[in-house]
C-alpha positions as a printed Julia matrix, in Angstrom:
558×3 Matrix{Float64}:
   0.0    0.0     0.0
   1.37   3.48   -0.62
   2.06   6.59    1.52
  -0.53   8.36   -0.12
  -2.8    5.68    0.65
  -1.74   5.38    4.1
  -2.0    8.71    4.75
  -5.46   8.97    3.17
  -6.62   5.9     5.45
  -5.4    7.68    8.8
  -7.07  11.06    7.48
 -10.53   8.95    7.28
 -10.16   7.09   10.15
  -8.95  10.63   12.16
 -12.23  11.93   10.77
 -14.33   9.11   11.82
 -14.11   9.64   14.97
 -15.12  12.7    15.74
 -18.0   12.95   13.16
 -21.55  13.19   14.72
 -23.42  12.44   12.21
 -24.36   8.31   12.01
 -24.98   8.92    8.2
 -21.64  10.06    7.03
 -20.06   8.08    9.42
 -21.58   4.61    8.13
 -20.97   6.03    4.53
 -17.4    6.73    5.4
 -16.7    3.41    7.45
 -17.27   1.48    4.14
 -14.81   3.3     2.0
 -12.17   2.81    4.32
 -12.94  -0.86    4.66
 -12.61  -1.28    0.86
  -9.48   1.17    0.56
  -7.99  -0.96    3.05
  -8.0   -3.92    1.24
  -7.14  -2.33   -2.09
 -10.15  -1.73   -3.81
  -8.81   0.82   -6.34
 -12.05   2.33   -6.89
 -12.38   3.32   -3.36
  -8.88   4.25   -2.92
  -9.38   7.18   -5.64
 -12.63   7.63   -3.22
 -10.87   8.79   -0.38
  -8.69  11.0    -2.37
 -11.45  12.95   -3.4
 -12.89  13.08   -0.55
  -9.75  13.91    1.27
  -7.09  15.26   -1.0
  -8.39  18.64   -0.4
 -10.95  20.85    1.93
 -13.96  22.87    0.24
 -12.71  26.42    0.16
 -13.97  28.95    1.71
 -14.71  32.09   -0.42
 -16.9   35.09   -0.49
 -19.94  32.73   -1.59
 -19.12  30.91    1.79
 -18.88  27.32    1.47
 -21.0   24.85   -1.27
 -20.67  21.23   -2.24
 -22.27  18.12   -2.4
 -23.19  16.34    0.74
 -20.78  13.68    2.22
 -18.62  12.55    4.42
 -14.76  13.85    3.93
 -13.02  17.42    4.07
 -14.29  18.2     0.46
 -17.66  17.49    0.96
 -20.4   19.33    3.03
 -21.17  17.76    6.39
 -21.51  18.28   10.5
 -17.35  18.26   10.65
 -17.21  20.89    8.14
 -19.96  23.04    9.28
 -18.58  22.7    12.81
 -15.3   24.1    11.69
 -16.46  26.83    9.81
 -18.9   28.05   12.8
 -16.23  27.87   15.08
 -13.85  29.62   12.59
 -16.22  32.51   11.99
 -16.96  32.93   15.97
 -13.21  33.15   16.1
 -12.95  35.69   13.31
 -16.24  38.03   15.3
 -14.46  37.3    18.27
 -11.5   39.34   17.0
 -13.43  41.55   14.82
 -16.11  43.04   17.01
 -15.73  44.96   19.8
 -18.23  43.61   22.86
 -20.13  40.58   21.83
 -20.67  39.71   18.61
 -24.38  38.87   17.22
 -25.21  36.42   14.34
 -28.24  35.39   13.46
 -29.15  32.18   11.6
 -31.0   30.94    9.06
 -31.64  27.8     6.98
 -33.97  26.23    3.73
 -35.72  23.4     2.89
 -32.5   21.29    1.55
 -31.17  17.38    3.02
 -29.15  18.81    6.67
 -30.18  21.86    6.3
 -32.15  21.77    9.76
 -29.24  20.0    11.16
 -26.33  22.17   10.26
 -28.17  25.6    11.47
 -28.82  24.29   14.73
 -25.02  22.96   15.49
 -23.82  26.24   14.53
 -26.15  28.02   16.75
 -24.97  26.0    19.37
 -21.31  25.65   18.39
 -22.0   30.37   18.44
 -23.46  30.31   21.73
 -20.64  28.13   23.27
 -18.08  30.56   21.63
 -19.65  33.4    23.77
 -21.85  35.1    20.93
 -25.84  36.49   21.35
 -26.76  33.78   18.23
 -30.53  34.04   17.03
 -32.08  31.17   15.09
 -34.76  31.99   13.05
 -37.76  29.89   13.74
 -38.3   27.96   10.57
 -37.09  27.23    7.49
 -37.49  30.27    5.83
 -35.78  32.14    2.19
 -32.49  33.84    2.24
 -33.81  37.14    1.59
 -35.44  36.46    4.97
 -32.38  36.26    6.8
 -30.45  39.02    4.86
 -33.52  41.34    6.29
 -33.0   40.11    9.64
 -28.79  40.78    9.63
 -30.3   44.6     9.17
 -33.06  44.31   11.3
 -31.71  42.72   14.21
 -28.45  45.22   13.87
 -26.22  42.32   13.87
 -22.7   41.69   13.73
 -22.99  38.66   11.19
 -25.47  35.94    9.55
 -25.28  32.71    8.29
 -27.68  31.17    5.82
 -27.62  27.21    5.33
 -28.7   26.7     1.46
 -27.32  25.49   -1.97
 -29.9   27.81   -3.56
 -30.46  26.44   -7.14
 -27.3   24.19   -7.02
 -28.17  20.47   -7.95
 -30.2   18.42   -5.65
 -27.37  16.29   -3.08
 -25.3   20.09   -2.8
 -25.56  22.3     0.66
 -23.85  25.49    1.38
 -23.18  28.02    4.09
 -23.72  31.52    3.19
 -22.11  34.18    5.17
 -23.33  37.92    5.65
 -21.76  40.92    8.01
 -23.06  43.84    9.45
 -21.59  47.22    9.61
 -22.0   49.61    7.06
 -23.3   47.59    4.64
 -25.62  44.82    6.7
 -27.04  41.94    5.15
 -24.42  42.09    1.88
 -22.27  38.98    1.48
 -18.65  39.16    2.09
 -16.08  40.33   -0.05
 -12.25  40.32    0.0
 -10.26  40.36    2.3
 -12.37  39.18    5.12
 -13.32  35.53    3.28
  -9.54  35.32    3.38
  -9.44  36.15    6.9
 -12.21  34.14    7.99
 -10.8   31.02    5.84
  -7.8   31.64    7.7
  -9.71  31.08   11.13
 -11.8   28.0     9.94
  -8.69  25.91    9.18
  -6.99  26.91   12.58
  -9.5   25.33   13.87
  -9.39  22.43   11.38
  -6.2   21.96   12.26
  -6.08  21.56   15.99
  -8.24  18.3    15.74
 -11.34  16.65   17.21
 -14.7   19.12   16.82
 -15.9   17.03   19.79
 -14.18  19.21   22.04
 -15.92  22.87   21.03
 -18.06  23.96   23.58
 -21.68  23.87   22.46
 -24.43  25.72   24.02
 -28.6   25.1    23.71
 -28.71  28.32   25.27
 -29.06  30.42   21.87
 -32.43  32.87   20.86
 -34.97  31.54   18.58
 -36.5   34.94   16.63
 -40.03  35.81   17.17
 -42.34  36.07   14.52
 -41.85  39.5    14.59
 -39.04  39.64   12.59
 -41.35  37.7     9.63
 -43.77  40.17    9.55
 -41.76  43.17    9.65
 -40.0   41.29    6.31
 -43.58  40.18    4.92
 -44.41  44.37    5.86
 -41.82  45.89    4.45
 -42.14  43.57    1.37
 -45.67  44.01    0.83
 -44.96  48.17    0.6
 -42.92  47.54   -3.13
 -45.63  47.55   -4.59
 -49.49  47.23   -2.86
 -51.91  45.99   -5.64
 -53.63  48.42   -7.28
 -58.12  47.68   -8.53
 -56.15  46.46  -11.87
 -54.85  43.34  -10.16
 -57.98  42.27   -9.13
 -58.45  40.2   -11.99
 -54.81  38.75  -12.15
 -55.1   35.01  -13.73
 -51.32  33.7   -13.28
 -49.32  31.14  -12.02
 -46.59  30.37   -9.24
 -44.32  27.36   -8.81
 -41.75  27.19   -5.35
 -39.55  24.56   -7.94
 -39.8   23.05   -4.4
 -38.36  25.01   -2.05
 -38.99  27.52    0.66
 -40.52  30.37   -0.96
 -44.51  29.82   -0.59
 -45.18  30.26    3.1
 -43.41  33.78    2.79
 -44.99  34.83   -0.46
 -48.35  33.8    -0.31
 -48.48  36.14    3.1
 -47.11  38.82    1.15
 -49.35  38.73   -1.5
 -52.38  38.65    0.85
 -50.61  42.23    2.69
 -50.27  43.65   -0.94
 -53.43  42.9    -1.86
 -53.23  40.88   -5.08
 -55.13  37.99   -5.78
 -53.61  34.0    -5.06
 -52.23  32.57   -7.75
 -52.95  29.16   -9.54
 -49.91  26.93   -8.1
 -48.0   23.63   -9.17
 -48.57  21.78   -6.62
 -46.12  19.38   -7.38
 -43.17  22.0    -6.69
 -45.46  24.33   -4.03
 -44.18  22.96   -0.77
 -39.96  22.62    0.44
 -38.6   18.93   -1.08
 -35.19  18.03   -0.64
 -35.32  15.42   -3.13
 -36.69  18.04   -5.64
 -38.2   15.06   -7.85
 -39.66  16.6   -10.45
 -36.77  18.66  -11.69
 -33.1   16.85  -12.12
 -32.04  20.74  -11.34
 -33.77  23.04   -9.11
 -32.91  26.21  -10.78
 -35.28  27.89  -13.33
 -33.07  28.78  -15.67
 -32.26  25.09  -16.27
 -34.38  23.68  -19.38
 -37.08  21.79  -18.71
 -37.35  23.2   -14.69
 -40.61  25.25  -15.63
 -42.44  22.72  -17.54
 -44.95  21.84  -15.29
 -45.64  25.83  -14.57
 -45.92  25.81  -18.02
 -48.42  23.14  -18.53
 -50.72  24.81  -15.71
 -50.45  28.52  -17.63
 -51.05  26.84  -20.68
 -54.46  24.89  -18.94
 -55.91  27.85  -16.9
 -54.45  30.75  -19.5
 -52.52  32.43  -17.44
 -51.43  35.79  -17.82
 -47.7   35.17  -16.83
 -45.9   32.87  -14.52
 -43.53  33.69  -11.62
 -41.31  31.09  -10.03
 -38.8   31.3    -7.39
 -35.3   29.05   -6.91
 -35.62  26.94   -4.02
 -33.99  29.36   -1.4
 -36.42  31.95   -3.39
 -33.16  34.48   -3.45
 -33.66  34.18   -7.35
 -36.95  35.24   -9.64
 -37.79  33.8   -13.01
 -40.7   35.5   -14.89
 -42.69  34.06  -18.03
 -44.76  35.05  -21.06
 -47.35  33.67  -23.21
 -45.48  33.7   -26.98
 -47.1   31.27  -30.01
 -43.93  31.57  -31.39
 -42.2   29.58  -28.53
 -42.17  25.98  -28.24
 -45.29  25.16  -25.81
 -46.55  28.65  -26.5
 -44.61  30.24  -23.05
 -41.26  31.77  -22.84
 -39.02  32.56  -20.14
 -38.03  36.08  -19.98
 -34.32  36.32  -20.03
 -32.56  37.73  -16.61
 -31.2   40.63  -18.98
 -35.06  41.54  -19.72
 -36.58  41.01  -16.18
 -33.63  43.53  -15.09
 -34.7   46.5   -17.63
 -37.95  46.06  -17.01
 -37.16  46.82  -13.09
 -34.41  48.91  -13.51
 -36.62  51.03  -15.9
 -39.03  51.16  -12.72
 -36.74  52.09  -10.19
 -35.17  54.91  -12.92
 -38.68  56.65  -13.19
 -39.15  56.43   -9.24
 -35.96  58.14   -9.07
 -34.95  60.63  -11.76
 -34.1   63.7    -9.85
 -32.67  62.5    -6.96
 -28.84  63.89   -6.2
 -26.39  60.73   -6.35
 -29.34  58.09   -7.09
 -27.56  55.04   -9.4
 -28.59  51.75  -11.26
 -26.01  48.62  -10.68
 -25.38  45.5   -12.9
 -22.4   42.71  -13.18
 -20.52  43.35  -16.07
 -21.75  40.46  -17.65
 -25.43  41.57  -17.54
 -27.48  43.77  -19.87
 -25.52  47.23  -21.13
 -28.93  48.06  -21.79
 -29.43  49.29  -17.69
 -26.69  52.09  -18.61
 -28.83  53.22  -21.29
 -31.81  53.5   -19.49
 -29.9   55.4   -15.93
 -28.48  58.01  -19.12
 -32.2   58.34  -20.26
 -33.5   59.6   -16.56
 -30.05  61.28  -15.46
 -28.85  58.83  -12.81
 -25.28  57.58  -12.51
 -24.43  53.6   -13.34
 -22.1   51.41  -11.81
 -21.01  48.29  -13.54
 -19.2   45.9   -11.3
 -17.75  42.22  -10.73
 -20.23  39.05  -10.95
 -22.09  38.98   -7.79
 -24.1   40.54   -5.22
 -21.78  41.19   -3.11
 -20.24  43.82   -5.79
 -23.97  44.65   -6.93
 -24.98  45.98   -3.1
 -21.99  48.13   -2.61
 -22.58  50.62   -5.44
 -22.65  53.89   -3.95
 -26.25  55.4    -4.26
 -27.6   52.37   -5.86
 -31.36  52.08   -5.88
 -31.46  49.4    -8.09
 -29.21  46.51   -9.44
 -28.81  42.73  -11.03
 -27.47  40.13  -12.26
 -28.61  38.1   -15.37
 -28.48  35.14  -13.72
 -32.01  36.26  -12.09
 -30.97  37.72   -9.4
 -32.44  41.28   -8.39
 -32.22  44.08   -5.52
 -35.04  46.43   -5.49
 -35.33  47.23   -1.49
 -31.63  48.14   -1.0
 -32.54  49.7     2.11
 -34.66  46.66    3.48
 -32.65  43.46    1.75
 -28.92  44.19    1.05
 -28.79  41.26   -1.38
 -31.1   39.56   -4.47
 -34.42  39.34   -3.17
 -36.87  36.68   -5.86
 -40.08  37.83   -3.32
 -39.43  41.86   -3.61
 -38.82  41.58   -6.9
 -41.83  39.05   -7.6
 -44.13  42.11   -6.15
 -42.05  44.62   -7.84
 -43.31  42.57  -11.46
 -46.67  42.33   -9.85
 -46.57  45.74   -9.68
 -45.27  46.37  -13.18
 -48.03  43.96  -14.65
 -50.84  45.45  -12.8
 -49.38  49.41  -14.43
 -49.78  47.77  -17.78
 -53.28  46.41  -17.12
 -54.62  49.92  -16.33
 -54.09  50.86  -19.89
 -54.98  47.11  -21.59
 -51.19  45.91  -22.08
 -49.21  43.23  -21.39
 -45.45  42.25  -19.72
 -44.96  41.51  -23.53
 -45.91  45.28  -24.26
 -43.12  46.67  -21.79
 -40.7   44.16  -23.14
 -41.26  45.51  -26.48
 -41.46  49.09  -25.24
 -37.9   48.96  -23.8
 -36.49  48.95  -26.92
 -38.54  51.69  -28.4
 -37.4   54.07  -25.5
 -33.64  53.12  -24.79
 -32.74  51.07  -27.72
 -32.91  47.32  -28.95
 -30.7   45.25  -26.88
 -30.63  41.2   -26.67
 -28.46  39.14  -25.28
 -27.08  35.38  -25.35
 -25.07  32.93  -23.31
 -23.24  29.8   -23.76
 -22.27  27.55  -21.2
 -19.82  24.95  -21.14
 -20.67  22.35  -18.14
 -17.65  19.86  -17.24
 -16.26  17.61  -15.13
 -12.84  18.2   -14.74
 -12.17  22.13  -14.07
  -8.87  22.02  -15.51
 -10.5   21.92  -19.09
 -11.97  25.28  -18.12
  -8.39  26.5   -16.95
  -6.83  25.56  -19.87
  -9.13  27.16  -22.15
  -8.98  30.39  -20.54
  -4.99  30.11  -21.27
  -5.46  28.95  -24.63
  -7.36  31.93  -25.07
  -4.84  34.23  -23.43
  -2.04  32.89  -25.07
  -3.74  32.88  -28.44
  -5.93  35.63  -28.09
  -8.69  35.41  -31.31
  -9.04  38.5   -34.3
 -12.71  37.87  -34.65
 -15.56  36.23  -33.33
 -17.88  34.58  -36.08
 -17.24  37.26  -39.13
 -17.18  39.62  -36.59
 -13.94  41.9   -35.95
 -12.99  41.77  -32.24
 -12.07  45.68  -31.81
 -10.89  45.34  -28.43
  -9.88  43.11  -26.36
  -9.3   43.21  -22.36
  -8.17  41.08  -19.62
  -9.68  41.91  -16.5
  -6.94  40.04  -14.71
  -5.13  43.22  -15.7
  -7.27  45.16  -14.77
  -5.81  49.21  -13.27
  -6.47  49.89   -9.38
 -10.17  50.82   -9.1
 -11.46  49.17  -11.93
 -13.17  45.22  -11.48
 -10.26  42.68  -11.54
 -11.11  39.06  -12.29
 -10.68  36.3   -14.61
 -12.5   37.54  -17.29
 -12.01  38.32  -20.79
 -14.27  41.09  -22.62
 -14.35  41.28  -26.11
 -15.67  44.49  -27.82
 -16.34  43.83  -31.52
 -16.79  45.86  -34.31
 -20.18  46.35  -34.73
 -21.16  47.17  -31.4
 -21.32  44.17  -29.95
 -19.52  42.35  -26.57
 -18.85  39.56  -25.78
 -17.22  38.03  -22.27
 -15.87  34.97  -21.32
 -15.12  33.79  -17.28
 -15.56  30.68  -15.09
 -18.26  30.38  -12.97
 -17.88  30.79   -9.42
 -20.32  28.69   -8.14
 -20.67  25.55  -11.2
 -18.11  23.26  -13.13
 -19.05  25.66  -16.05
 -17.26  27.82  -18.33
 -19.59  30.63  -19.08
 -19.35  32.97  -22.14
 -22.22  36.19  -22.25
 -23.15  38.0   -25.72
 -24.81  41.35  -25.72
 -25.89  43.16  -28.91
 -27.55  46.56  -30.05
 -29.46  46.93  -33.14
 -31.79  49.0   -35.01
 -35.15  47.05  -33.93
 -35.37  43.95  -31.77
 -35.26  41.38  -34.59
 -31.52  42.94  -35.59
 -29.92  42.77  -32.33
 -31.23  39.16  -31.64
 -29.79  38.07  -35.04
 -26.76  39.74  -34.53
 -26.38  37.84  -30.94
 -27.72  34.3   -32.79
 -24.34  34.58  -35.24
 -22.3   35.28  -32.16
 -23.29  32.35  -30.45
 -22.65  30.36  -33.5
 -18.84  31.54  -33.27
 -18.35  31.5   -29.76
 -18.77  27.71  -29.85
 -16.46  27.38  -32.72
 -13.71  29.5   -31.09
 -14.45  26.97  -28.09
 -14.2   24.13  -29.98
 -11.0   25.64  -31.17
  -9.42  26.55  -27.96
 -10.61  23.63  -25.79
């Protein structure tokens, strides 16, 4: 047997016994048992499982659920509570508060309540919230509780066996994810405590605050006040699907405060389900997520549909369109964006300092439409932890369906404000007998044609995804398509001030952009095309051809 393999074996065996959890510890035990003996398969098991830790970043921590140092479990999530109570510890003057939350997803339950426990024993004032509840519920309470830190447990739309931990600070910017350097910092305390041994011996108090229910209606209030139904929305006929997670309880109450009617639901995907069995991936951007909201618009003849991700941090929005296959479309992110950020720019033209935010990947179309009304723009990193930051911001997304439109309630994507927001928006074009498809189409007419396109390269080994990011710096291309590239930048070399990352941005000769980066939460390699044309048939053509040679140029490079 090799070192490598002994040392795997006494990593496993170390890690045996001081897990809690009689799942992982069973699913462990076998491995080793197998590895032992020289079962080659298992062997290159443990290595996985072992050869490295899950990192922590300023997403927190994700992965799939297991047992092993690269996997999410009770030994990992015990480390990285008592990590982060180090890191307050040090931080915050006094003591530190955290408050925690967690969704509908497999330990979910489990790994909020040992880190309120494993808080409390460190010496911090550590609220639970009651239930399982969405993130945007426990990015409000960060602000509302004026605490020092929060914790969320959820994969959000990651596939079905994945968990994460999702960690928020106060300060001046409470409820907004972490950013650089204090993931650093905080990944620093986590394996300090990895590395002194057995989790057994952290102090663990039952002694921790469970929130009151206040705390849910003051969200479910504050909510509500986006936008309160006006007599149009009486006679809303739409549809809403959960895709099985935690977003219903929360909504539905909100709805009822607005004042706009219940929607028709899919039941199948209405209440939390950790299995998620009737989508292979929980997130609705995935194809073939929505179908069953589709088949109940198409049956009752909905006027739209509006779905949260499971965590219901993320909002998806569709449309009746015959020329779509089923007769419904999915609004893109890009379009759900403009039509907010067009909102929030009428609320507040005139006001000193007042700005729309968007990744740099999203929609160039938002800068057009904060020029139209006068307001200042800030394009910034992928993320909302970039997004919430902009200075003045009273609005901001992401493509990826993620929007803020409460900045000074929820410091982070909200898929229930912004579902109310659209409510709102849908109810404004009832008054005067139009449609969401109307203010689509009216977007372009007032700040210009603009589609957009992605392609996305899923793997399994992330080293493909390095290597064709090199390939592509090493051999950068002259054109994309037939298209000229103008311009090309490396945001890896990016001056002080401006967003640094790896990213590549293309601007091509006719107008157009194109940008390539990893993702930073998928195995994918993820490449966004944004065009401008004369009407909105022009600019989707011109991003069609694009797409066409961004998968050659793949192809090429990978």
């Amino acid at each position: 047997m090799s070192e490598q393999t002994e040392a795997r074996l006494a990593q496993a065996r170390a890690w045996l016994r001081q897990d809690p959890d009689a799942e992982t510890r069973d699913e462990l035990a076998g491995i080793v048992t197998r590895a032992a003996s020289g079962d080659a398969a298992a062997i290159a098991d443990l290595d996985d499982r072992f050869g490295t830790r899950l990192a922590f970043g300023t997403a927190g921590l994700r992965g799939a659920l297991g047992a092993g140092s690269n996997r999410m479990n009770r030994v990992l999530i015990a480390q990285a509570a008592a990590g982060f109570a180090s890191y307050l510890r040090e931080r915050v003057q006094g003591i530190p508060t955290v408050v925690v939350g967690y969704d509908g997803r497999r330990n979910s339950r489990q790994f909020a309540h040992d880190s309120a426990e494993l808080f409390a024993g460190a010496g911090l004032r550590t609220i639970l919230l009651p239930r399982l509840l969405p993130t945007p519920v426990l990015a409000f309470a960060v602000r509302h509780f004026g605490a020092d830190a929060g914790v969320m447990v959820t994969a959000s739309h990651n596939p079905p066996d994945d968990n994460g931990y999702k960690v928020y600070l106060g300060g001046a910017d409470a409820g907004s994810q972490i950013v650089a350097p204090a993931d650093a910092e905080i990944a620093a305390h986590i394996q300090r405590v990895a590395d002194t041994g057995d989790i057994s011996r952290l102090p663990r108090w039952t002694s921790y605050e469970t929130a009151a229910e206040d705390v849910i209606s003051a969200y479910i209030r504050d909510t509500a006040a986006v936008a309160p139904a006006p007599e149009s929305a009486k006679g809303f006929n739409w549809v809403y699907t959960a895709m099985h997670g935690v977003g219903w309880e929360t909504f539905s109450r909100i709805l009822r405060t607005a004042g706009y009617p219940q929607p028709t639901t899919v039941r199948e995907q209405l209440r939390p389900d950790p299995t998620f069995r009737t989508v292979s991936f929980p997130n609705p951007e995935e194809p073939g997520a929505m179908d069953l909201a589709f088949a109940a618009a198409k049956r009752t003849r909905a006027d739209f549909i509006i779905a949260n991700d499971p965590d219901a941090d993320r909002l998806a929005v569709a449309i009746p369109d015959e020329s779509a296959d089923g007769g419904w479309r999915r609004l893109s992110g890009n379009e759900v964006g403009l039509l907010l950020g067009a909102r929030a720019a009428r609320t507040a033209e005139g006001t000193p300092g007042a700005s729309l935010a968007c990744s740099l990947v999203s929609s160039p179309g938002l800068g057009a439409i904060a020029a139209h009304h006068g307001l200042d723009f800030h394009e910034t990193l992928t993320g909302f932890k970039w997004i919430s930051r902009a200075p003045g911001m009273v609005f901001g997304f992401e493509e990826a369906l993620g929007y803020l439109v409460n900045p000074e309630t929820v410091r982070d994507k909200d898929g229930i404000s912004a579902a109310i927001a659209v409510l709102g928006l849908a109810a404004e074009a009832e008054e005067r007998g139009a449609t969401l498809a109307t203010l689509v189409a009216e977007l372009g007419d007032t700040y210009g044609h603009f589609a957009s396109g992605q392609v996305s390269v899923r793997v399994d080994d992330l080293s493909i995804i390095d290597r064709v990011m090199l390939a592509l710096r090493t051999l950068p291309p002259a054109r994309i398509g037939s298209t000229t590239i103008d311009s090309a930048e490396d945001l890896m070399q990016a001056p002080e001030g401006q967003p640094s990352g790896d990213v590549l941005r293309y601007r091509l000769a006719d107008g157009s952009r194109v940008i390539v980066r990893p993702s930073g939460t998928e195995p994918k390699l993820k490449v966004y095309i944004d065009a401008r044309g004369d009407s909105a048939e022009g600019s989707r053509r011109a991003v069609a051809d694009l797409e066409a040679g961004v998968r050659a140029l793949l192809e090429e490079r990978s």
